[in-house]
Structure formats: structure tokens, C-alpha cells
C-alpha positions in Angstrom: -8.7 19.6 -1.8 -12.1 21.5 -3.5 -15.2 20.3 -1.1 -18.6 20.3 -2.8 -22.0 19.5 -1.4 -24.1 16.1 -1.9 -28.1 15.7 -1.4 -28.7 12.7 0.8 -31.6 11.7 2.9 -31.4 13.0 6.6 -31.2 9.0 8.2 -28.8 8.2 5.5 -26.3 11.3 7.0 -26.9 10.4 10.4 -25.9 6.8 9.6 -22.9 8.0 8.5 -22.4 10.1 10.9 -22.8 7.6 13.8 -20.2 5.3 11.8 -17.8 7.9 11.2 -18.1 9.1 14.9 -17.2 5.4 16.1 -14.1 5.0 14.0 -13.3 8.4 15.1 -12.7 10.0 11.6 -14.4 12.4 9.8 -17.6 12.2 7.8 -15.2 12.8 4.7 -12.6 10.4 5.5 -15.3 7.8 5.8 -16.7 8.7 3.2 -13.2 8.8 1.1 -12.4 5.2 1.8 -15.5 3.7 1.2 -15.6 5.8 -1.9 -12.4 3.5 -2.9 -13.8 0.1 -1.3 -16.3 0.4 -3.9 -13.7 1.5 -7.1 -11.9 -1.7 -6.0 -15.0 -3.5 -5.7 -16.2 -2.2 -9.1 -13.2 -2.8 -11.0 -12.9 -6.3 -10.2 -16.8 -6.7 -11.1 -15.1 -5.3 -14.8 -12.2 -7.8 -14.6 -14.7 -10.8 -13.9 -17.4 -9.6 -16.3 -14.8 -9.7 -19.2 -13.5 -12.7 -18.1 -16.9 -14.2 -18.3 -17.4 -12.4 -21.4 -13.9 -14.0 -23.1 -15.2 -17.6 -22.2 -19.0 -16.7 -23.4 -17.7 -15.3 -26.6 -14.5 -17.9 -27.7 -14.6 -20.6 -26.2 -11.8 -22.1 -28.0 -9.6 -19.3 -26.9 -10.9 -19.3 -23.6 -9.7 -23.0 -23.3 -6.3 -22.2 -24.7 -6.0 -19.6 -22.1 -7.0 -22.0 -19.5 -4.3 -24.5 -20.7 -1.6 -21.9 -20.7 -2.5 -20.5 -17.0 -2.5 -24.2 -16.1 1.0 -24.5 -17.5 2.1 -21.6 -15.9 0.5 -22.7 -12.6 2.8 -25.8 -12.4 5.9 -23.9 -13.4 5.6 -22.2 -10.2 4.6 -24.8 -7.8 7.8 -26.3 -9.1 9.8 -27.3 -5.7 12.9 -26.9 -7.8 11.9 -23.5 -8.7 13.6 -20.9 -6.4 14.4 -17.3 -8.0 16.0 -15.1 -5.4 13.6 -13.0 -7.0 10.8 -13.4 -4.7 12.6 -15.2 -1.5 9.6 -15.5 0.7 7.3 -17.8 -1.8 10.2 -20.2 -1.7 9.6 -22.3 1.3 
């Protein structure tokens, strides 16, 4: 993998450092998951902001949507609803 260089202020480095030196990986690996905590983090922030966006914006169809997942919702808390499908969610 191509490495490149980043700027960052001297305590911020050796904080990272010091954290990367107790979890015994390197700088870059630390760097690489937190690099995907914060994706993950970030792409739920976009599902929920265009959640909140679909219930600010139509409300009628944002309570249609609600009624449907609702629906759905007691379909599968059904007791009498067991698909070999999934085997472990039917106790």
C-alpha cells in the first residue's frame, strides 16, 4: 500500500503514539481503524440525517413509512413465525 505524509501537531503524534504503543500496533494500524470507526460513525450520521430529513420534509409519507415498519415489526415477533431461514432468532 502507497504511504504518504500528514502534518499534525507534535502532542497530537505523541498521543497517538502512546496509544498505539499500548495496544501494541503500529501508528498506521491505529490509525487505519480509527480511520474506519469514524466512516462508520459518519455514515450513520447520513442515514439518520436523512431520516430526519424524510419526516421534516413529508410528513404524510413519513407516517406511512412508520405504519408499514410497524406492520413489518409484528410480522416478525410473530411466535408462529419460524423460517429455517434464520434458525437462531427462533427461540
Amino acid at each position: 500500500m502507497p504511504a504518504t505524509t500528514i502534518k499534525v501537531d507534535s502532542a497530537v503524534r505523541d498521543r497517538l503514539a502512546r496509544v498505539a504503543r499500548a495496544r501494541g500496533v503500529t501508528m498506521g494500524a491505529l490509525l487505519q481503524g480509527l480511520s474506519l470507526d469514524l466512516q462508520a460513525q459518519q455514515e450513520w450520521a447520513d442515514i439518520e440525517a436523512a431520516y430526519e430529513r424524510f419526516r421534516r420534509d413529508d410528513p404524510a409519507c413519513w407516517a406511512e413509512y412508520l405504519t408499514e415498519l410497524s406492520e413489518w415489526g409484528e410480522v416478525s415477533a410473530d411466535p408462529g413465525n419460524t423460517s429455517d431461514e434464520w434458525p437462531e432468532f427462533n427461540t
